[in-house]
C-alpha positions as CSV (number, residue, x, y, z in Angstrom):
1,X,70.0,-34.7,64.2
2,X,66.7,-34.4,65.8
3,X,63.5,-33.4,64.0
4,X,63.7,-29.5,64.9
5,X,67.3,-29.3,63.5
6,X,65.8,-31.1,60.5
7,X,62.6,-28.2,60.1
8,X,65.7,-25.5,60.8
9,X,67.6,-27.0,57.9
10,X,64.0,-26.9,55.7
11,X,63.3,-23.1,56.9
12,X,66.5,-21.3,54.4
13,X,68.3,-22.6,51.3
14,X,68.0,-24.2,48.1
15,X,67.8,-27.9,48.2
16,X,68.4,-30.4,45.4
17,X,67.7,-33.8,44.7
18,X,70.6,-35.5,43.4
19,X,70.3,-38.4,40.8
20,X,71.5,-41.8,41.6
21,X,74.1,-42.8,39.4
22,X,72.7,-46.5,36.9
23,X,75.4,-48.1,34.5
24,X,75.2,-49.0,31.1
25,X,73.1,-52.3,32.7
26,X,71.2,-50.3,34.8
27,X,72.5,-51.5,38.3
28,X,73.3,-48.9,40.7
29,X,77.4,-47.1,40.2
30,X,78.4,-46.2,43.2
31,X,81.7,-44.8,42.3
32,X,79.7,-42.3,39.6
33,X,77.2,-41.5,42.3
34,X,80.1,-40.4,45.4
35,X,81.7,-38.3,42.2
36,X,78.1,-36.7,41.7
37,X,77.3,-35.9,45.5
38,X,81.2,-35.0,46.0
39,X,80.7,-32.3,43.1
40,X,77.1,-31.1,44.1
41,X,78.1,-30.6,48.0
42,X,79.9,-27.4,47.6
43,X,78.0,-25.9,45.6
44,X,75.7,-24.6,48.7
45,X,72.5,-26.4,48.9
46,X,71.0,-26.6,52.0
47,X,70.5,-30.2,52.3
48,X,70.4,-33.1,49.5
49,X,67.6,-35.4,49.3
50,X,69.3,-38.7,48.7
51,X,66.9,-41.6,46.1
52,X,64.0,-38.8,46.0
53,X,61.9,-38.5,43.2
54,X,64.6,-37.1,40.9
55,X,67.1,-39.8,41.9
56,X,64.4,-42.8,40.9
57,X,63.1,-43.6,44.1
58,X,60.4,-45.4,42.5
59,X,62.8,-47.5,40.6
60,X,64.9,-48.6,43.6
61,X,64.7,-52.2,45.0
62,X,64.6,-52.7,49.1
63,X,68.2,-54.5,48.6
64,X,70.1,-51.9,46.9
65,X,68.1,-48.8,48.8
66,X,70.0,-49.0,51.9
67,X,73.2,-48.9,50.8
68,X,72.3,-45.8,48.1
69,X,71.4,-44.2,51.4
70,X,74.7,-45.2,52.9
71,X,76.3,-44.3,50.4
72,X,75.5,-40.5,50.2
73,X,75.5,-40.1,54.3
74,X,79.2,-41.8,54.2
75,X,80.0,-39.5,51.0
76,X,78.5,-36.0,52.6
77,X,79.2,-36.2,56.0
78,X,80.1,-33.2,57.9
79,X,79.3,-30.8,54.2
80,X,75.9,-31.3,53.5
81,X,72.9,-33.0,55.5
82,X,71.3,-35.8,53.1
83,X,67.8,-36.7,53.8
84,X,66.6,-39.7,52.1
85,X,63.3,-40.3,50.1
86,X,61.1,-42.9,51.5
87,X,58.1,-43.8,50.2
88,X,55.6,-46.6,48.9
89,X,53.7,-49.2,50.0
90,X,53.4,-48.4,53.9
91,X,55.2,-51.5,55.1
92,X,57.7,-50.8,52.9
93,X,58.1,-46.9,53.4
94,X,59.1,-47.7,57.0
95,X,61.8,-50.6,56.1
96,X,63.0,-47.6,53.9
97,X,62.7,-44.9,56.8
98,X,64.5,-47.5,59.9
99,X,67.2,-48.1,56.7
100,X,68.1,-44.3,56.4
101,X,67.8,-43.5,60.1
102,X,70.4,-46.5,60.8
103,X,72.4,-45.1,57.5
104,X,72.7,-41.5,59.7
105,X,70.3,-39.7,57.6
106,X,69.0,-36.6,59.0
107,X,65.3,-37.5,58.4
108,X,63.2,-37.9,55.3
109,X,60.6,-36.9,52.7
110,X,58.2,-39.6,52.9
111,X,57.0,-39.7,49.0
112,X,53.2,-40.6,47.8
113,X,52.2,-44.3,48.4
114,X,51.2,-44.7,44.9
115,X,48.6,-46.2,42.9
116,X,45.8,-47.0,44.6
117,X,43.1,-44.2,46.1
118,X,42.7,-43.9,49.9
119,X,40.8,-41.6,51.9
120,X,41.8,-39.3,54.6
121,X,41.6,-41.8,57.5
122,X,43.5,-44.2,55.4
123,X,46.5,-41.4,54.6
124,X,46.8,-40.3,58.1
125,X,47.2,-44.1,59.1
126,X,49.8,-44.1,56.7
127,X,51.9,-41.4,57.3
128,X,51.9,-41.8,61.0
129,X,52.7,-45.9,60.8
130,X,55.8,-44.1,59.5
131,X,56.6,-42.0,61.6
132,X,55.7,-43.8,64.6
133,X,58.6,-46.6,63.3
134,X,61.5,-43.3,63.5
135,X,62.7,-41.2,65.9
136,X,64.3,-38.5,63.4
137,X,62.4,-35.7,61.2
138,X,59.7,-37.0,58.6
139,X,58.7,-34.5,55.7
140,X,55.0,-35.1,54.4
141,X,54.7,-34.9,50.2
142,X,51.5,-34.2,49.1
143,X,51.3,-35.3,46.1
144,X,49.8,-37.6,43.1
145,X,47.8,-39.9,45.1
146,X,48.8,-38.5,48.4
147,X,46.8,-35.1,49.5
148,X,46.2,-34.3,53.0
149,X,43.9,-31.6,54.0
150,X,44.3,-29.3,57.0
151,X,42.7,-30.9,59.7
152,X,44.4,-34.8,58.4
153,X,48.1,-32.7,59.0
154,X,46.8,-30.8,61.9
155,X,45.3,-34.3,63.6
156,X,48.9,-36.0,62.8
157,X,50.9,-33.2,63.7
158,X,49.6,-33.7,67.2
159,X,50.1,-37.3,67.6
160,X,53.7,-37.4,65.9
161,X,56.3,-34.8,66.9
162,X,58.7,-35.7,64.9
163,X,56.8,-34.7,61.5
164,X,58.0,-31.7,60.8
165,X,57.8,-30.4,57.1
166,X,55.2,-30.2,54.6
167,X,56.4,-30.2,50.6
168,X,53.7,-29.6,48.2
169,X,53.6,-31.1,44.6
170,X,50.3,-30.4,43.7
171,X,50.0,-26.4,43.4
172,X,46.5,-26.1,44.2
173,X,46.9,-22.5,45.7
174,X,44.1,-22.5,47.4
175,X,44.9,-25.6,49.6
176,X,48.1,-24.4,50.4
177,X,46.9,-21.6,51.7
178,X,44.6,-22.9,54.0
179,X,47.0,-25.4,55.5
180,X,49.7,-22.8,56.2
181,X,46.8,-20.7,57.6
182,X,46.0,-24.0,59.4
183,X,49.7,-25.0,60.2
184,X,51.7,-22.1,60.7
185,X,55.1,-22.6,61.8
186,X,54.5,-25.7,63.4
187,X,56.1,-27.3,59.8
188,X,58.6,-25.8,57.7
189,X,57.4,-25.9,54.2
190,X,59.1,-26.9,50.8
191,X,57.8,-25.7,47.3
192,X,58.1,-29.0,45.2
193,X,56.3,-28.7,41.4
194,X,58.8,-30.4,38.9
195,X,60.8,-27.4,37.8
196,X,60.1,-25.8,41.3
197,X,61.7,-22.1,40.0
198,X,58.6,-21.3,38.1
199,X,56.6,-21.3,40.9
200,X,59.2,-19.9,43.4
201,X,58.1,-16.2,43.7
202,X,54.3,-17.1,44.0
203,X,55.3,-19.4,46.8
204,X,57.4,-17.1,48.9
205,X,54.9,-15.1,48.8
206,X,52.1,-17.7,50.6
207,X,55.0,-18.0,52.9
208,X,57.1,-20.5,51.4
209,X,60.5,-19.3,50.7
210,X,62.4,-22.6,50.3
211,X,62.1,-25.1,47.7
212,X,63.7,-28.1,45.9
213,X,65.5,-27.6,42.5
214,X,65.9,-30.5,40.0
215,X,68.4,-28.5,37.8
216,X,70.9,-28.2,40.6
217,X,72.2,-31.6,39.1
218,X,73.5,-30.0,35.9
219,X,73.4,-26.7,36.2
220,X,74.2,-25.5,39.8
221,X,75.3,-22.2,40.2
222,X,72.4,-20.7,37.8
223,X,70.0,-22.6,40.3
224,X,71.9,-20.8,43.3
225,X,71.4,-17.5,41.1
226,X,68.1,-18.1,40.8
227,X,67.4,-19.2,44.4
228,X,69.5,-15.9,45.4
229,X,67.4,-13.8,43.0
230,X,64.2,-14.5,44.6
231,X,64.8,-14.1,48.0
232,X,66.3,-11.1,47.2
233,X,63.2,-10.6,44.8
234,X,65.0,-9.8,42.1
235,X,62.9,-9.7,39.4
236,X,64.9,-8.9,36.6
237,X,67.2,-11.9,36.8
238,X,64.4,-14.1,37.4
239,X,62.7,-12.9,34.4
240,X,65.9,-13.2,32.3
241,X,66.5,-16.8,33.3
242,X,63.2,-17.9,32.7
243,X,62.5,-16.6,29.3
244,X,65.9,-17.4,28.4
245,X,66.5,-21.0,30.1
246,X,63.5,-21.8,32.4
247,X,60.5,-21.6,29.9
248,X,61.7,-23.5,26.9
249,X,63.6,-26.1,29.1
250,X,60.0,-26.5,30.0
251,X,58.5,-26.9,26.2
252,X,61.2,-30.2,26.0
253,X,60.1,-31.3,29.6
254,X,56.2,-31.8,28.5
255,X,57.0,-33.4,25.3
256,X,56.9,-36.8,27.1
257,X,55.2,-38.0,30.7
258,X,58.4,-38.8,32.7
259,X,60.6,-36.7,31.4
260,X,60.7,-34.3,34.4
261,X,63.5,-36.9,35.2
262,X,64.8,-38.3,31.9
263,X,65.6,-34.3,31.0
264,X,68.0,-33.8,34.4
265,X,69.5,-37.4,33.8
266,X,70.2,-35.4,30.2
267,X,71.4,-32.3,31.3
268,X,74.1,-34.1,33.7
269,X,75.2,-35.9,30.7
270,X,76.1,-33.1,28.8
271,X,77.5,-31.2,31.7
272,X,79.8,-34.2,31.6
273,X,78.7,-35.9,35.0
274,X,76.9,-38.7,33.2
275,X,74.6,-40.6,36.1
276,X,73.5,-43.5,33.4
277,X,70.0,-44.5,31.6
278,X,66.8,-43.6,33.5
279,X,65.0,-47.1,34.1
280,X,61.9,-48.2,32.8
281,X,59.5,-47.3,32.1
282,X,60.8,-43.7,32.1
283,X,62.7,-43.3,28.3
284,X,65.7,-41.2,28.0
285,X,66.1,-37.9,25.6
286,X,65.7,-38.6,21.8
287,X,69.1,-37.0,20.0
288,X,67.3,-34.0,18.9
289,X,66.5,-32.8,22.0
290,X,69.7,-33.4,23.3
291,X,70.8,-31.0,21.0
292,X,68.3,-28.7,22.2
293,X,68.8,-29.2,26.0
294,X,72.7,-28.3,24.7
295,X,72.2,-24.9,23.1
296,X,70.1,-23.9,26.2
297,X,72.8,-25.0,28.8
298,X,75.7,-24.0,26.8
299,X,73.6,-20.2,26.4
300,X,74.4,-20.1,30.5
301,X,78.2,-19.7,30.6
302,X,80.3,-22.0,32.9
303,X,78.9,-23.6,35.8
């Protein structure tokens, strides 16, 4: 796939992030994770983001990454596109990009470096040392530690063809404005808040029509609903699943840093597609809000 097919892919649909599948040790399953992506795929995302932020990226090591990768390409291929996250350190970031592109990926969401602060200069080296080492699609996140301003993404849009979407995880509206004023159709964009569906009818209307949904893992076809309500703008299912699902799946979500994660790793479990523990340092659901996650799924109706 080249890096237009991948920004045709990012301009319709609801995408998803699927979790990768830990044991009881902690080590990578890949049986439980091709049983994950094999039920997700029908459901009728757009693409999958294979070890993104919801499926521990951060967590991963560079041995077991590649084959994760592998994995969902191998497992999806010819049902869903999978791009994979990449992210990190930059030297690191690329041996994660050249892994997915020889894996088959269709491209990937290069994730937040971490940590330390850079400036602008700095970013923009980073992101295009990235994609300068691939020849298939990269999607920017701006995010955490990562924020590029207009002029950074219109400077490296020029110089690298290939980069093609921009996913925003900050919702600063104000910025996003201005770099779609900026940017235009020259990147497809990708609404990408934890618990993107709150912020899903603000965002189509800057422009922004697709985004990522973390709940997709455990409770697909009310994200499809959802996705299907707002481009239809459909506000009165919209309003009925947030008050009765979306808000107070949000009051457990903030109890804890981290649990933006640990809650979907939760909500697969009681589905009954258990993907495993989160790793440390994230912390898992305490009993009692299992319970609570429960009465809110089971309130749904069948997936």
């Amino acid at each position: 796939m080249n890096p237009q097919e991948l920004k045709t892919i990012m301009g319709s649909g609801l995408l998803s992030f699927p979790l990768t599948d830990f044991d009881s040790n902690g080590d990578f399953n890949k049986k439980g994770y091709v049983e994950r992506l094999e039920w997700l795929a029908p459901y009728g995302a757009s693409a999958l983001f294979a070890a993104g932020g919801t499926g521990e990226f951060f967590s991963l090591t560079g041995e077991e990454y590649p084959g994760i990768i592998q994995t969902a390409v191998d497992t999806c291929r010819g049902v869903v596109p999978i791009i994979a996250g990449a992210g990190g350190p930059t030297r690191f970031a690329i041996q994660c990009a050249q892994a997915a592109e020889k894996a088959g990926a269709h491209g990937i969401l290069l994730l937040p470096h971490y940590l330390t602060e850079a400036g602008q200069e700095g970013l923009a080296a980073h992101v295009e040392a990235v994609c300068k080492s691939v020849k298939f699609g990269v999607i920017v996140y701006n995010r955490a530690s990562s924020r590029l301003k207009p002029d950074t993404l219109a400077g490296l849009a020029e110089r690298n063809p290939n980069l093609v979407g921009f996913k925003d995880g900050i919702g600063d509206i104000e910025a996003m404005v201005a770099i779609y004023q900026k940017m235009g159709d020259r990147f497809a964009y990708l609404g990408g808040l934890p618990t993107a569906e709150v912020y899903a009818a603000a965002y189509k209307a800057m422009g922004t029509p697709v985004y990522s949904s973390a709940v997709f893992n455990f409770i697909p076809k009310t994200a499809m609903d959802f996705y299907k309500a707002v481009a239809a703008d459909d506000l009165p299912t919209q309003h009925r699943l947030l008050k009765n699902f979306f808000m107070p799946y949000l009051e457990l979500r903030n109890r804890t840093p981290g649990y933006a994660v640990s809650i979907v790793k939760a909500g697969a479990k009681i589905v009954g597609h258990d993907a495993g523990p989160v790793r440390a340092p994230l912390t898992d659901l305490k009993p009692a809000e299992m319970e609570q996650l429960k009465a809110l799924i089971d309130a749904l109706g069948p997936q």
